[in-house]
BATI-473268 format. One line per 4 residues: their letters; for each residue x, y, z of C-alpha. Coordinates in nm, 3 decimals, always signed. Layout:
BEGIN
A> X:Y:Z ~ ... .
***
This chain:
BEGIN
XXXX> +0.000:+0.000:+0.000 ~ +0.131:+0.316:-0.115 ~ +0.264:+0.579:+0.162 ~ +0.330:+0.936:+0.177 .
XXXX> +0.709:+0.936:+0.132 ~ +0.896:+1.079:+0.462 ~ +1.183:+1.292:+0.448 ~ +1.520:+1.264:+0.605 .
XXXX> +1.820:+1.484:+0.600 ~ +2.193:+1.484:+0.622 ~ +2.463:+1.733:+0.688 ~ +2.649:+1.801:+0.372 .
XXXX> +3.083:+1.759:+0.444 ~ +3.096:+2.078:+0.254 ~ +2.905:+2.358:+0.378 ~ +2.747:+2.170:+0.689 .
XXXX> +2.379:+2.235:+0.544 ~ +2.121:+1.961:+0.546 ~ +2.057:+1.739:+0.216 ~ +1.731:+1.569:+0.187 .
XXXX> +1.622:+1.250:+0.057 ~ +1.286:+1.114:-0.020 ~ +1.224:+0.769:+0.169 ~ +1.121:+0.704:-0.178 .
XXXX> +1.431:+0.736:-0.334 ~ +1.620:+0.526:-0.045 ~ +1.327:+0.238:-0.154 ~ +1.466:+0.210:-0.535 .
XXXX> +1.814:+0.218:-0.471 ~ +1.776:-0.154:-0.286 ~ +1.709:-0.396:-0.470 ~ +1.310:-0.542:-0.487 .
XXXX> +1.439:-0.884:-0.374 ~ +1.596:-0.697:-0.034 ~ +1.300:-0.527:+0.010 ~ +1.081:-0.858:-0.064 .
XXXX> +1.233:-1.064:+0.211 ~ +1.334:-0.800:+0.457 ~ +1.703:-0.807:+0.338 ~ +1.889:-0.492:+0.588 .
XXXX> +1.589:-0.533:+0.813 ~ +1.627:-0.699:+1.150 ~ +1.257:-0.758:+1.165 ~ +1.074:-1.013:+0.908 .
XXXX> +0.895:-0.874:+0.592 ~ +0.479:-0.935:+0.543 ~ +0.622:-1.149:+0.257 ~ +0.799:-1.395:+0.510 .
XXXX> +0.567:-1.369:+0.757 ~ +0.274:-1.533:+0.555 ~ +0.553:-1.770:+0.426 ~ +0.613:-1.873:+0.763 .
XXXX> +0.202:-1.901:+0.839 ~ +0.174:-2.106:+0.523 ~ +0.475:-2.356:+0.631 ~ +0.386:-2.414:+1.002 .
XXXX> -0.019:-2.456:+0.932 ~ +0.066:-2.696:+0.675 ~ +0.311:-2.887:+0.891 ~ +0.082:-2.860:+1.200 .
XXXX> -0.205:-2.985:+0.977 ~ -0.005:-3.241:+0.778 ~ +0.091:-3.403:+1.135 ~ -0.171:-3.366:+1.304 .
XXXX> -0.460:-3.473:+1.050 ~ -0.237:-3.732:+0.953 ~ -0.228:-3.885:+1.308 ~ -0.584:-3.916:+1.249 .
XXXX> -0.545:-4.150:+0.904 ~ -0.264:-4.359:+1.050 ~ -0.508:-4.419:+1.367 ~ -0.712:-4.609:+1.132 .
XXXX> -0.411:-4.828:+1.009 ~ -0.223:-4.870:+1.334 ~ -0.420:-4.748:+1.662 ~ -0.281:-4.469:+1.825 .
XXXX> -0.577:-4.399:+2.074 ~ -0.686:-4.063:+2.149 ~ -0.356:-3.976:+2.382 ~ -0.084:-4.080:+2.053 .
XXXX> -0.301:-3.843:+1.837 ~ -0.324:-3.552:+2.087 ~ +0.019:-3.596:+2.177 ~ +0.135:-3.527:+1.772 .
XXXX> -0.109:-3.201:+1.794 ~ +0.095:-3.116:+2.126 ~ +0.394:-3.159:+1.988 ~ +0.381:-3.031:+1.600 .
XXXX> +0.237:-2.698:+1.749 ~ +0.501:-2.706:+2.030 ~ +0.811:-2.765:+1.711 ~ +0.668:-2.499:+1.501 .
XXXX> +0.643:-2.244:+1.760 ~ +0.981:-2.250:+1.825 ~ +1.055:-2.298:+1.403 ~ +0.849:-2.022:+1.316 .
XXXX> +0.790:-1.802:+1.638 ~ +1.047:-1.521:+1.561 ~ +0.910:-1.530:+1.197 ~ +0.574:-1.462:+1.215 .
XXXX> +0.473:-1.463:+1.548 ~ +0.341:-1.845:+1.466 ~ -0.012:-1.821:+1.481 ~ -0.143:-2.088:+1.218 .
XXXX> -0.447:-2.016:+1.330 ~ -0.717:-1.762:+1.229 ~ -0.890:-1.706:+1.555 ~ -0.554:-1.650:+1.739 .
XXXX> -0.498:-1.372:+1.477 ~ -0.829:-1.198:+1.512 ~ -0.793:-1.199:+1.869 ~ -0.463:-1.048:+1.829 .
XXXX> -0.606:-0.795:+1.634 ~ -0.889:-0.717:+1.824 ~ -0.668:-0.716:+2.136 ~ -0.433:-0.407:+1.918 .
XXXX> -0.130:-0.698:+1.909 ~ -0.161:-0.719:+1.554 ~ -0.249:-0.485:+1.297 ~ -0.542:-0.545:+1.113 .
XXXX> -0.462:-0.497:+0.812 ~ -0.195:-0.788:+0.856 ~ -0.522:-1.044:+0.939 ~ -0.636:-1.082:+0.590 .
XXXX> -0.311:-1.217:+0.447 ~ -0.219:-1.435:+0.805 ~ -0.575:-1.608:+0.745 ~ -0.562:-1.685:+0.360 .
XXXX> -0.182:-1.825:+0.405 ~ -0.324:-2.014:+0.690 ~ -0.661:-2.154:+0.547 ~ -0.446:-2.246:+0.210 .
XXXX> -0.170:-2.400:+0.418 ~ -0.440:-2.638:+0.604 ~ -0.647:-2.743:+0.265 ~ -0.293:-2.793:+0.034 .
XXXX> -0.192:-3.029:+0.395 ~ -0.548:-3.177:+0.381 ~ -0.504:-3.253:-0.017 ~ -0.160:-3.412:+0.028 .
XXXX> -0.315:-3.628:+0.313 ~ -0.581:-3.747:+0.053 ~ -0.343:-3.789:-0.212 ~ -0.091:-4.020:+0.018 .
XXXX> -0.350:-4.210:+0.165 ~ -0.511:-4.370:-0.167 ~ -0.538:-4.693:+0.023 ~ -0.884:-4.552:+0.258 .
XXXX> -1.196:-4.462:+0.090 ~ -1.201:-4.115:+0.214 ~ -1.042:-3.867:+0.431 ~ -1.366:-3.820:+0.654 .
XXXX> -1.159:-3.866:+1.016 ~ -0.973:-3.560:+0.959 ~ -1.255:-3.332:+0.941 ~ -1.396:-3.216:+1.265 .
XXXX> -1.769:-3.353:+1.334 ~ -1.951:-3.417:+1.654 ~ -2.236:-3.694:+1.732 ~ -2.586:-3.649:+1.658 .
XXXX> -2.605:-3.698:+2.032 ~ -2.411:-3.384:+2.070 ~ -2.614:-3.027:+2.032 ~ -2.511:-2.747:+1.822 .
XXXX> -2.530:-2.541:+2.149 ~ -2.306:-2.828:+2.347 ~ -2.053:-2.812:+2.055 ~ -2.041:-2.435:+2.030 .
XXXX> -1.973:-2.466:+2.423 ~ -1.698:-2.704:+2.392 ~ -1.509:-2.541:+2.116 ~ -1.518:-2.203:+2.268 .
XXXX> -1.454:-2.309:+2.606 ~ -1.082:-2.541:+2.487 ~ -1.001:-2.225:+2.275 ~ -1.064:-2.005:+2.510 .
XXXX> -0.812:-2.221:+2.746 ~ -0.571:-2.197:+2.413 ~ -0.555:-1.864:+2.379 ~ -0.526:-1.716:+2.726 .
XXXX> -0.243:-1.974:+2.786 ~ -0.119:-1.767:+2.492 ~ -0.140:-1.462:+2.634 ~ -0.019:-1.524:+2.934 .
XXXX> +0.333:-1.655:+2.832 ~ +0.361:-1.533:+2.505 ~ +0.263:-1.214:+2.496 ~ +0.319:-1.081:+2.864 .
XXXX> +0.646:-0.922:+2.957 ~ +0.638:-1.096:+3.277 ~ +0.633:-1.436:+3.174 ~ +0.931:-1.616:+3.088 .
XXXX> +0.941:-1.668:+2.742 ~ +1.179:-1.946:+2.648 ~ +0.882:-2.206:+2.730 ~ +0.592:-2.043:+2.588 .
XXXX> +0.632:-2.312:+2.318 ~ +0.592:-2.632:+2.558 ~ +0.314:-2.465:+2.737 ~ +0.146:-2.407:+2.444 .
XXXX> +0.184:-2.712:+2.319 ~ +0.081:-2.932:+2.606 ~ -0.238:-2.676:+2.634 ~ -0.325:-2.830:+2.256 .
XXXX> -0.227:-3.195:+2.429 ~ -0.487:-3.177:+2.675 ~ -0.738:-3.002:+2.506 ~ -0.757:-3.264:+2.224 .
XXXX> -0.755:-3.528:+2.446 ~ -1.065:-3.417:+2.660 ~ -1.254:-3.268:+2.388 ~ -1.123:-3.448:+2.082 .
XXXX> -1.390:-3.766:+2.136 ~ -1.693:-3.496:+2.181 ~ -1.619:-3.222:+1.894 ~ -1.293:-3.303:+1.746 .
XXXX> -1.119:-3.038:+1.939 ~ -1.073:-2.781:+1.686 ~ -1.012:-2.454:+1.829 ~ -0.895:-2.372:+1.520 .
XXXX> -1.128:-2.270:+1.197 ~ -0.828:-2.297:+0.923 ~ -0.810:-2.655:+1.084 ~ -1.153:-2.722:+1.022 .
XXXX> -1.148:-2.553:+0.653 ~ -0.868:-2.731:+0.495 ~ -1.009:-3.095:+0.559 ~ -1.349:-2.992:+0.483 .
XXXX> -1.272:-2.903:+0.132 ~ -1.018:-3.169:+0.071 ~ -1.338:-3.423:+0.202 ~ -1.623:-3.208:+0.056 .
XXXX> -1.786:-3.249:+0.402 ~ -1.917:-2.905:+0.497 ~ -2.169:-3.051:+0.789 ~ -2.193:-2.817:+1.079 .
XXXX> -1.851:-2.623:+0.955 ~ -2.000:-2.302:+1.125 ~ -1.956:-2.429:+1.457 ~ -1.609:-2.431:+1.372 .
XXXX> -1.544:-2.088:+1.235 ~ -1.781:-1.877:+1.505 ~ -1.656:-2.093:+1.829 ~ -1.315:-2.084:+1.792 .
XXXX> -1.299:-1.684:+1.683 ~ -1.564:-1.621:+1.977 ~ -1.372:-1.779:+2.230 ~ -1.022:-1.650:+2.151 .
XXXX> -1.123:-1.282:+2.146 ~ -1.262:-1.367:+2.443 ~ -0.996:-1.494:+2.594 ~ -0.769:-1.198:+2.467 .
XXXX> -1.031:-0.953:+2.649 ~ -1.020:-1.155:+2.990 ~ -0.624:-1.167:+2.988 ~ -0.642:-0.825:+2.959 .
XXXX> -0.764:-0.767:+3.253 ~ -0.438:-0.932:+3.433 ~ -0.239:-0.729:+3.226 ~ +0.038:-0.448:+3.408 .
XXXX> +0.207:-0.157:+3.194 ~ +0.539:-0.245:+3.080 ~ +0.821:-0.058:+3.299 ~ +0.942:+0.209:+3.093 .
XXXX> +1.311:+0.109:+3.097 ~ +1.206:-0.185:+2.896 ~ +0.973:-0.088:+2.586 ~ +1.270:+0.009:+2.447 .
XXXX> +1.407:-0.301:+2.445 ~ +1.082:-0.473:+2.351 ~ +1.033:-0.258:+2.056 ~ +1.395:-0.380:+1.899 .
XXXX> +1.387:-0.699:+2.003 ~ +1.001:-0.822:+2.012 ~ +1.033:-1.099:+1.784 ~ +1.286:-1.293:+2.050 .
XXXX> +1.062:-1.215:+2.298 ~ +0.701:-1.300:+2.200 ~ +0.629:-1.604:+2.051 ~ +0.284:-1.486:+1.884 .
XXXX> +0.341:-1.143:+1.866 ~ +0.283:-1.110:+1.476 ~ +0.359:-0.678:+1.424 ~ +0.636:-0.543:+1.598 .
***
């Protein structure tokens, strides 16, 4: 998006007077791939960060769905399956954290948003890399298991015995638990952030292991997406979108609540270095 160009001025060696040059200029002397990837730039460009968002949501759903598959071949009971979501999310976090801020999830980056984390005009790209990294995973799943008649057990369905109202419960309640586990040692200055990853993950671990028999344990609506259109199987896929983004924000506004100003000696080192410190953080 095109920006007024700013203006910034040196002292000419000659006759000490100030020179200026257009921002503009300073943009077409480096080169386009430089400026593609972030090249000079201690901080990752929008280009990597919905690389990164692309990657991790296909690994996460590659791994995760897949555990699903292979529990039909070889049984893995609900604990093996959670414990691949637990630990695929817990990997890419620390792959991808200082990236993009890891999200691979489209709830977690509407929260952000809503919660000013993340700027909004960041969400629309985050969400399309993640939704097409969870349907190309979903499609290689499909294409690698030719040898089962469909991919049905990776999409996320609940029993006729369960109510749209019990199902919206669940899935907001387990992202809710997500995403203010999140904000409380990923995005707090307090916390200690070297295990944000392995708290994260074992949230996801525990999560799909209570709610994963009921609902599928979502908590995540790219998650949902990318095996429903792989499948075809678009029953109840609403619960899945609204839940999850309901009980994030949530979440985001509850945390909130808990939250203390950052001591002034340290926003300055938060604003240079807040890609090494918050895991999920996606705009610096």
């Amino acid at each position: 998006m095109a920006s007024t160009p700013s203006i910034t001025a040196e002292v000419s060696p000659k006759y000490s007077l100030p020179i200026k040059h257009s921002s503009m200029e300073e943009d077409k002397a480096t080169p386009f791939r430089e400026r593609l990837v972030g090249g000079g730039n201690t901080y990752p460009s929008h280009f990597q960060k919905v690389v990164a968002e692309l990657m991790g949501t296909y690994i996460l759903i590659f791994a995760g769905c897949g555990s699903a598959l292979v529990n039909k071949i070889q049984s893995l009971t609900i604990v093996g399956i959670a414990l691949v979501w637990g630990l695929v999310l817990m990997a890419m976090i620390y792959t991808l954290g200082h990236v993009s801020g890891a999200h691979f999830n489209p709830a977690v980056t509407i929260a952000f948003a809503a919660s000013r984390k993340l700027s909004w005009k960041q969400v629309p790209l985050y969400v399309l890399s993640q939704v097409l990294g969870a349907t190309l995973a979903s499609l290689t799943l499909r294409v690698l298991f030719t040898d089962q008649d469909n991919i049905h057990a990776t999409t996320t369905q609940y029993t006729d015995a369960t109510s749209d109202l019990e199902a919206i419960t669940w899935e907001f309640i387990i992202t809710f638990i997500l995403m203010f586990t999140i904000c409380g040692v990923a995005t707090d200055h307090r916390a200690s952030k070297d295990f944000a990853g392995v708290a994260i993950g074992v949230t996801l671990l525990f999560n799909v292991m209570i709610a994963g028999p009921i609902t599928g344990a979502s908590m995540n609506p790219a998650r949902s997406l990318g095996p429903a259109v792989a499948s075809g199987v678009y029953k109840n896929l609403w619960v899945y979108i609204v839940a999850p983004i309901i009980g994030a924000m949530a979440a985001a506004l509850v945390y909130s609540l808990l939250r203390v100003p950052t001591p002034a000696k340290e926003k300055p080192l938060e604003t240079k270095s807040v890609y090494n410190q918050l895991y999920l953080h996606g705009d610096p």
